[in-house]
MISEVO-671413 format. One record per residue (C-alpha): y, z, x; residue number from 1; residue in one letter. Coordinates in nm, 4 decimals, padded with zeros to 6 digits. Layout:
REM MISEVO-671413
SITE        c2        c3        c1    k  r
SITE         Y         Z         X  NUM  A
...
//
This chain:
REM MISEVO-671413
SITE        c2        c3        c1    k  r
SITE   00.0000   00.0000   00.0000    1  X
SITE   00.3420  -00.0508   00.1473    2  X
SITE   00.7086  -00.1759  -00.0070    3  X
SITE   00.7240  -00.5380  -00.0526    4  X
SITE   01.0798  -00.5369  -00.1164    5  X
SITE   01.3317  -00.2362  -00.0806    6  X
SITE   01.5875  -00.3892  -00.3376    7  X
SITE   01.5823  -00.1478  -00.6070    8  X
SITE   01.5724  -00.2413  -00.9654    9  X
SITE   01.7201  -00.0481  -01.2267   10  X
SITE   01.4065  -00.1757  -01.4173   11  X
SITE   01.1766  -00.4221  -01.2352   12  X
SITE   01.0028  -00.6102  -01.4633   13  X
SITE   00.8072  -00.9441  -01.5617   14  X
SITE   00.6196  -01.0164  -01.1569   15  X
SITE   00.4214  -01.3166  -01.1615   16  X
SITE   00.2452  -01.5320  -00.8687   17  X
SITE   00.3951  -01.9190  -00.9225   18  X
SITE   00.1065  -02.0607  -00.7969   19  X
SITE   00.3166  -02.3934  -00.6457   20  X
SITE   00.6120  -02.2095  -00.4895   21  X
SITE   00.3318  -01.9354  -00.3634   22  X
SITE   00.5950  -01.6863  -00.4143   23  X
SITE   00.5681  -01.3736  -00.6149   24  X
SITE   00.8908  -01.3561  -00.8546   25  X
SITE   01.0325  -01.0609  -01.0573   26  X
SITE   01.2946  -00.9436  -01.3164   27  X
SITE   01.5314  -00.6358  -01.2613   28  X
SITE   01.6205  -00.6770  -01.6298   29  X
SITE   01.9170  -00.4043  -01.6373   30  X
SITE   02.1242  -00.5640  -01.3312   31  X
SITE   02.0419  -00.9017  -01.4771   32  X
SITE   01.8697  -01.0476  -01.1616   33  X
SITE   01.5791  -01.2586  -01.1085   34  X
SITE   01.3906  -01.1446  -00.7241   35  X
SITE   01.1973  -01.3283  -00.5138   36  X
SITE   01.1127  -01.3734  -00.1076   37  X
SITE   01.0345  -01.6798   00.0776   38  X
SITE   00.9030  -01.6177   00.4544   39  X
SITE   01.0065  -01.2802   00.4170   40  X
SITE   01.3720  -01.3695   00.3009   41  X
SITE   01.5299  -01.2252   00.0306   42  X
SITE   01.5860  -01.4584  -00.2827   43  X
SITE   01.8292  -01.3158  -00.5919   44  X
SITE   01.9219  -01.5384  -00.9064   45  X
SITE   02.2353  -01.3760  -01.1241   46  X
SITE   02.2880  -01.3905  -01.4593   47  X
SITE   02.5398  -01.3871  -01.7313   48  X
SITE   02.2788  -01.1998  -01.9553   49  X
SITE   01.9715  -00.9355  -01.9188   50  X
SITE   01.6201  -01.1407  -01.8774   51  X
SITE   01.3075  -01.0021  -01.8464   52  X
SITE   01.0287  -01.2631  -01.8352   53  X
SITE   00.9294  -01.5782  -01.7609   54  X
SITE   00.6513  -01.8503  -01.7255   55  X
SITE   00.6686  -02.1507  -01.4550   56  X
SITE   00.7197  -02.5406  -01.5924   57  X
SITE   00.6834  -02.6898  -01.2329   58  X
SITE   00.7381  -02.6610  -00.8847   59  X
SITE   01.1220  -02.5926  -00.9724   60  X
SITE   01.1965  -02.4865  -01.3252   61  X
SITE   01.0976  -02.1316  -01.5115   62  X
SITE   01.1016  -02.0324  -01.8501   63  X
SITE   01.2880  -01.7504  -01.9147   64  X
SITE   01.2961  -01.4739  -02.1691   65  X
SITE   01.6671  -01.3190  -02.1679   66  X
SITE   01.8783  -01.1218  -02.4384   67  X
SITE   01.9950  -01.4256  -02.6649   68  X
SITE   01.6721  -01.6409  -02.6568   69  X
SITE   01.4420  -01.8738  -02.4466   70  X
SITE   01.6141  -02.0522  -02.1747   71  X
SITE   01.5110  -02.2965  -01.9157   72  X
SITE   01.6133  -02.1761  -01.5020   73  X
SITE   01.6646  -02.3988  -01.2360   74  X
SITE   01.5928  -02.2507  -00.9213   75  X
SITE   01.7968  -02.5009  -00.7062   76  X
SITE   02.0868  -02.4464  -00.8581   77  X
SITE   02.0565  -02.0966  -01.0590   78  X
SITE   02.2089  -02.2629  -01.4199   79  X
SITE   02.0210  -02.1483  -01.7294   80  X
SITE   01.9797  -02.3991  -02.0111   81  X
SITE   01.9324  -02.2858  -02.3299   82  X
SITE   01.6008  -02.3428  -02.5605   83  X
SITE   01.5844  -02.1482  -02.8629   84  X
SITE   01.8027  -01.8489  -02.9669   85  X
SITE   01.5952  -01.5700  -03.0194   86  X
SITE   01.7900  -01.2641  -03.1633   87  X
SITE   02.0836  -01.3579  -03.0167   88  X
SITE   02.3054  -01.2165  -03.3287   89  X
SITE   02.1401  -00.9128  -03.3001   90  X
SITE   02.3705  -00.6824  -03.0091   91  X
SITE   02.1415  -00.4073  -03.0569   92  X
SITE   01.7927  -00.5610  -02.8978   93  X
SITE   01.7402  -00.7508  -02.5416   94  X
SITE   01.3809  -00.9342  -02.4383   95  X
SITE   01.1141  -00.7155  -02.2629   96  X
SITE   00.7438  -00.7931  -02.1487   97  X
SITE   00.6245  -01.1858  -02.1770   98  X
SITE   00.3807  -01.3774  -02.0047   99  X
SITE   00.2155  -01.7327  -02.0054  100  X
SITE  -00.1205  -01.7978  -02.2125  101  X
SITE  -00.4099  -01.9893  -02.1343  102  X
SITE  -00.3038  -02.2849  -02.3830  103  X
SITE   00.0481  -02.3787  -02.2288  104  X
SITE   00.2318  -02.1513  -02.4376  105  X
SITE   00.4168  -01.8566  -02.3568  106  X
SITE   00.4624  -01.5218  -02.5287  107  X
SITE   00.7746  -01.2746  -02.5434  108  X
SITE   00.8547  -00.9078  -02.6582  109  X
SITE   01.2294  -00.7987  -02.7839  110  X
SITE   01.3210  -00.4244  -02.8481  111  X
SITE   01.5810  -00.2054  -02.8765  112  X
SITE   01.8177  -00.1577  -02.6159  113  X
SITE   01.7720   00.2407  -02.6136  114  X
SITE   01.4036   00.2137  -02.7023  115  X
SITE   01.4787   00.2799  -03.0713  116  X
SITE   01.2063   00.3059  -03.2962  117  X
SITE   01.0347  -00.0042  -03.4560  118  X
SITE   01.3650  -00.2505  -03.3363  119  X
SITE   01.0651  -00.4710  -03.1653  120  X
SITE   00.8715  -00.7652  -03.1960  121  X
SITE   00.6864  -01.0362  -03.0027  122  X
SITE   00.7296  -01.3679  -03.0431  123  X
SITE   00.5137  -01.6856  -02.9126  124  X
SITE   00.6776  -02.0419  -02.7481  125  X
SITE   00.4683  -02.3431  -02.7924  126  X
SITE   00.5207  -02.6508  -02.7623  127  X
SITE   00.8837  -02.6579  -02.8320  128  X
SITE   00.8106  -02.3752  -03.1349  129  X
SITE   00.9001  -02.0157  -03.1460  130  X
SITE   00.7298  -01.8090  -03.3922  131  X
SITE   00.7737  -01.3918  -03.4812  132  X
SITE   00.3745  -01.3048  -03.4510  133  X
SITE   00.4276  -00.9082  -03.4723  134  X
SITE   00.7076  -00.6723  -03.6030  135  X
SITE   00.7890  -00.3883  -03.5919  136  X
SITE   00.7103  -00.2441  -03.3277  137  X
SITE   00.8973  -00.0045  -03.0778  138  X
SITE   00.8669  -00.0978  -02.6642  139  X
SITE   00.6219  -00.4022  -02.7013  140  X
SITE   00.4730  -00.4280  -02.3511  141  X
SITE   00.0958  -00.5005  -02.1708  142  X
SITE   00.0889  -00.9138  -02.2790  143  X
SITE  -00.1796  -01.0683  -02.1361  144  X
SITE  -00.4698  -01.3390  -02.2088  145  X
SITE  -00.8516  -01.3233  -02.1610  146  X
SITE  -01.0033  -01.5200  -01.8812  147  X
SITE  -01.1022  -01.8117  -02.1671  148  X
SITE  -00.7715  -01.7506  -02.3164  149  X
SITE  -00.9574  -01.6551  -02.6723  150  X
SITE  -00.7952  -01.3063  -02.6698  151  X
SITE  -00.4630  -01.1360  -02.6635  152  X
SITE  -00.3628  -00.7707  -02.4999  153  X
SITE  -00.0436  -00.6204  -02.6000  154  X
SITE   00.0801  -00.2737  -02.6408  155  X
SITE   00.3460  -00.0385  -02.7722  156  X
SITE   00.4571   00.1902  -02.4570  157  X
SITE   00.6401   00.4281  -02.7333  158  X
SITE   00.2904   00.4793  -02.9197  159  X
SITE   00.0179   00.4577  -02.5592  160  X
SITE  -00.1978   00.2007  -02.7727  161  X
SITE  -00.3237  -00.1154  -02.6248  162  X
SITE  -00.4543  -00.3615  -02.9118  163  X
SITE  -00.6758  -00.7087  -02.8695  164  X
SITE  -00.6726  -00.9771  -03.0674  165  X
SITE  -00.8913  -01.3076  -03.0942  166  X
SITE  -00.6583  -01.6312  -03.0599  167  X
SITE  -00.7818  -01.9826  -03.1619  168  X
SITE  -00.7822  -02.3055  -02.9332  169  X
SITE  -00.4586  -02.3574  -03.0097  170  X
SITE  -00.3487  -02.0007  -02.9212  171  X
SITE  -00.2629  -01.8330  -03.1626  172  X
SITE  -00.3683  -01.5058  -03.3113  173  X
SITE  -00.6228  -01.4715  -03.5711  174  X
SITE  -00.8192  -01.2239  -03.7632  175  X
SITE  -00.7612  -00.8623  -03.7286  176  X
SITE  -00.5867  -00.7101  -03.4020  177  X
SITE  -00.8586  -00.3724  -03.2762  178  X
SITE  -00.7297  -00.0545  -03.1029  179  X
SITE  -00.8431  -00.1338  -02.7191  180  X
SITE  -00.7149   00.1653  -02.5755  181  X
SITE  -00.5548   00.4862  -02.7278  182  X
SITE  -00.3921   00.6207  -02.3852  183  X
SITE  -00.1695   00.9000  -02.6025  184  X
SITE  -00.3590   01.1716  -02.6132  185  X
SITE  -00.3797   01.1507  -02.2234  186  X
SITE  -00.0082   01.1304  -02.1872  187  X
SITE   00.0308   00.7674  -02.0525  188  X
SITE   00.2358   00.5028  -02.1334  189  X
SITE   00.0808   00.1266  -02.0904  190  X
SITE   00.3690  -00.1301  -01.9517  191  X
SITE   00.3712  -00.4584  -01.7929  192  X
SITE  -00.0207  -00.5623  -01.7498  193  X
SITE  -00.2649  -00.8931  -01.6058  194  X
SITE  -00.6138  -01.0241  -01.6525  195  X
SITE  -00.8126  -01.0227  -01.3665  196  X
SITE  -01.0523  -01.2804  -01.2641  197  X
SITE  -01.3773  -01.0502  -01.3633  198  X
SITE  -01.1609  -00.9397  -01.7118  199  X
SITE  -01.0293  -00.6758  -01.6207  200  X
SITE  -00.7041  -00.5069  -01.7982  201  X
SITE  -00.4723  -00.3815  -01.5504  202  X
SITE  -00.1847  -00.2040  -01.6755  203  X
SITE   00.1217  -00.0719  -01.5036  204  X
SITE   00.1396   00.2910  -01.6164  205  X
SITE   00.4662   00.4229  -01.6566  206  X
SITE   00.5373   00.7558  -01.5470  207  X
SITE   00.2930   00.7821  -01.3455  208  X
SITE   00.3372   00.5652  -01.0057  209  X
SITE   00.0101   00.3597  -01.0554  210  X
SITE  -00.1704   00.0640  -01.1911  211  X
SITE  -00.4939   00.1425  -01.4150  212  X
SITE  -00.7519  -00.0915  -01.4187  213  X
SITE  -01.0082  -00.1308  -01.7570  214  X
SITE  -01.2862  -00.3140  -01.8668  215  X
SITE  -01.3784  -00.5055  -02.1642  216  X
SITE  -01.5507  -00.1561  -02.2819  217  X
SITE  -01.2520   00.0617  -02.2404  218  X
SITE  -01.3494   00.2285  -01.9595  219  X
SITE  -01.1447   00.3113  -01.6231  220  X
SITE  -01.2730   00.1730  -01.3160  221  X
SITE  -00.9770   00.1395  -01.0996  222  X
SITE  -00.6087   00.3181  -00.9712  223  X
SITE  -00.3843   00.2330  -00.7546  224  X
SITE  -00.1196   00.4167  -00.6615  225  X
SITE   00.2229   00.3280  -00.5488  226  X
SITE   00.5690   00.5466  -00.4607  227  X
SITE   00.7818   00.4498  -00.7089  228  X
SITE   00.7237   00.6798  -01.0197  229  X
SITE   00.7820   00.4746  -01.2908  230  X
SITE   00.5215   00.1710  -01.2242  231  X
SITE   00.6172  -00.1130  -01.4362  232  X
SITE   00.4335  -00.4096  -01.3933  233  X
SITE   00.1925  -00.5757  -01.1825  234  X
SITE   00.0713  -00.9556  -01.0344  235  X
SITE  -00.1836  -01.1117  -00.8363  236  X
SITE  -00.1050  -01.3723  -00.5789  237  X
SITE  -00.1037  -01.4517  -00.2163  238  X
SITE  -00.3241  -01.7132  -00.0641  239  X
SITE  -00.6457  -01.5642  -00.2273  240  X
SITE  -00.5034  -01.4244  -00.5198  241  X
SITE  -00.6598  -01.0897  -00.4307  242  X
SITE  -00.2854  -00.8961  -00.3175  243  X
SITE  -00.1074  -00.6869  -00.6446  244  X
SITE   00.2557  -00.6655  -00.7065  245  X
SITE   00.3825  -00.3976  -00.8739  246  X
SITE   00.7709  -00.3220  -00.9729  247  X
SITE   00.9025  -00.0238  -01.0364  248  X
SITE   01.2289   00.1263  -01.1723  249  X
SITE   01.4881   00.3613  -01.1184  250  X
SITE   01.5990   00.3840  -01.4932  251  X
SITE   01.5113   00.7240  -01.6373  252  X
SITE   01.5102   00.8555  -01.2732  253  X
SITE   01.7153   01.1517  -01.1838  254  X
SITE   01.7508   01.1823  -00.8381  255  X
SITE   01.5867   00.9514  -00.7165  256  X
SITE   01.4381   00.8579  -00.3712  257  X
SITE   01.4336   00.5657  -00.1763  258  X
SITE   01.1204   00.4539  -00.3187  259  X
SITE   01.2266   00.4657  -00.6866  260  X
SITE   01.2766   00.1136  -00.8210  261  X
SITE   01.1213  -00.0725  -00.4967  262  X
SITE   00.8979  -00.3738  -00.5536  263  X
SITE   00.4724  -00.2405  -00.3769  264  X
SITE   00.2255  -00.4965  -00.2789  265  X
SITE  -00.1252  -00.3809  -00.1992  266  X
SITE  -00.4702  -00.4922  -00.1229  267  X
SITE  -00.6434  -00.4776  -00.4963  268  X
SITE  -01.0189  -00.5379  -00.4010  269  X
SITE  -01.0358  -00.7849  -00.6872  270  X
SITE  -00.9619  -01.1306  -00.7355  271  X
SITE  -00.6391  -01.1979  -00.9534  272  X
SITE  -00.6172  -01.5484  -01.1900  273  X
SITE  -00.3643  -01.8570  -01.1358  274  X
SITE  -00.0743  -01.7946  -01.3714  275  X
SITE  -00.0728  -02.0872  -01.6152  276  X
SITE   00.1711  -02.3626  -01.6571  277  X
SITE   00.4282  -02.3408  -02.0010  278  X
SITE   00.3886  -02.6922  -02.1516  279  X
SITE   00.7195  -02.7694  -02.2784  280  X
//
């Protein structure tokens, strides 16, 4: 274990491996940045708006989950173009957790800016559509697909439930969602989470400094541990896919220490998946 990056984010959030660039990247949704390194250099995108999320088109384009809607990035140049307006009347909610799906889509949590109760909701791009799958609910977090993309994670931090949900070959959810872990009565608070290769759930707990890994029976098998208290979400990558990111966050912090709201990278012992490609 050891700091990838000492920028500190007031909330690191939304790492993902873009499997072209072979870069991790990462939100800090609070100072409105995007983070990234190339040969150890230090990359920072500004914005005019909080963003949290985001899925890769190509080589040089993201698509990005921010406070007013969907919006396309351009890393040359740093402009944002807008897609779809996604709550942006609404003053009183910003985007949270999101990640890419198996079937070229990409799905995207909202919620209250203070965390108030049952101001979220998750939403699903595909295909140039945006659809509301699931409101309300309070900090929608943990999004993340099945190895054959046939089923959905997601969570509410506020609540420490993890659901599952079948999708269809298109993607999107049907049938019933089913409880897949009830982490409340232990204390912990599911965040940002990935599939791993083997199915695996690993899920940034928050609160606690560390990354839980379960499997498809709801049973712990892995931690790891980093310094930055409030874990927030984690991503394979490097050449093998085997090495975890994990951001952190100072928000909520008092005090803190140099560690708080630094961005870990560790040796995982497991084998990560390629994050898919948004199909536009």
């Amino acid at each position: 274990m050891m700091i990838h990056d000492n920028r500190q984010c007031q909330l690191g959030e939304g790492a993902f491996w873009h499997p072209e660039r072979r870069q991790f990247f990462w939100f800090d949704i609070l100072g409105k940045r995007l983070l990234s390194q190339d040969g150890g250099q230090p990359l920072e995108w500004r914005f005019d708006r909080m963003a949290s999320a985001a899925g890769w088109i190509d080589r040089d384009r993201l698509l990005v989950a921010t406070e007013t809607g969907l919006a396309i990035l351009t890393l040359a140049d740093g402009s944002l173009a807008d897609v779809a307006a996604v709550e942006a009347d609404n003053a009183a909610t910003r985007s949270n957790d999101g990640r890419a799906d198996r079937q070229g889509g990409f799905w995207f949590s909202t919620m209250g800016r203070n965390g108030e109760p049952g101001l979220g909701a998750i939403y699903r791009y595909h295909r140039g559509e945006v659809r509301k799958l699931l409101d309300p609910i309070t900090i929608p977090n943990s999004i993340c697909f099945s190895p054959d993309g046939g089923t959905v994670h997601y969570s509410d931090t506020d609540r420490g439930i993890v659901w599952r949900q079948g999708l269809d070959t298109d993607g999107w959810p049907v049938g019933e969602r089913q409880v897949y872990l009830d982490l409340s009565a232990a204390g912990w608070s599911p965040d940002g989470a990935v599939i791993d290769a083997s199915g695996g759930f690993c899920c940034a707990i928050w609160g606690q400094g560390a990354v839980m890994r379960f499997d498809a029976d709801s049973q712990r098998t892995h931690e790891w541990k980093v310094g930055g208290q409030h874990s927030s979400c984690p991503a394979f990558g490097g050449p093998d896919l085997t090495q975890l990111l994990v951001t952190t966050a100072l928000d909520g912090i008092d005090n803190p220490d140099e560690a708080q709201g630094t961005t870990w990278l560790l040796d995982s012992g497991l084998a990560g998946l390629p994050e898919p490609r948004v199909i536009l």
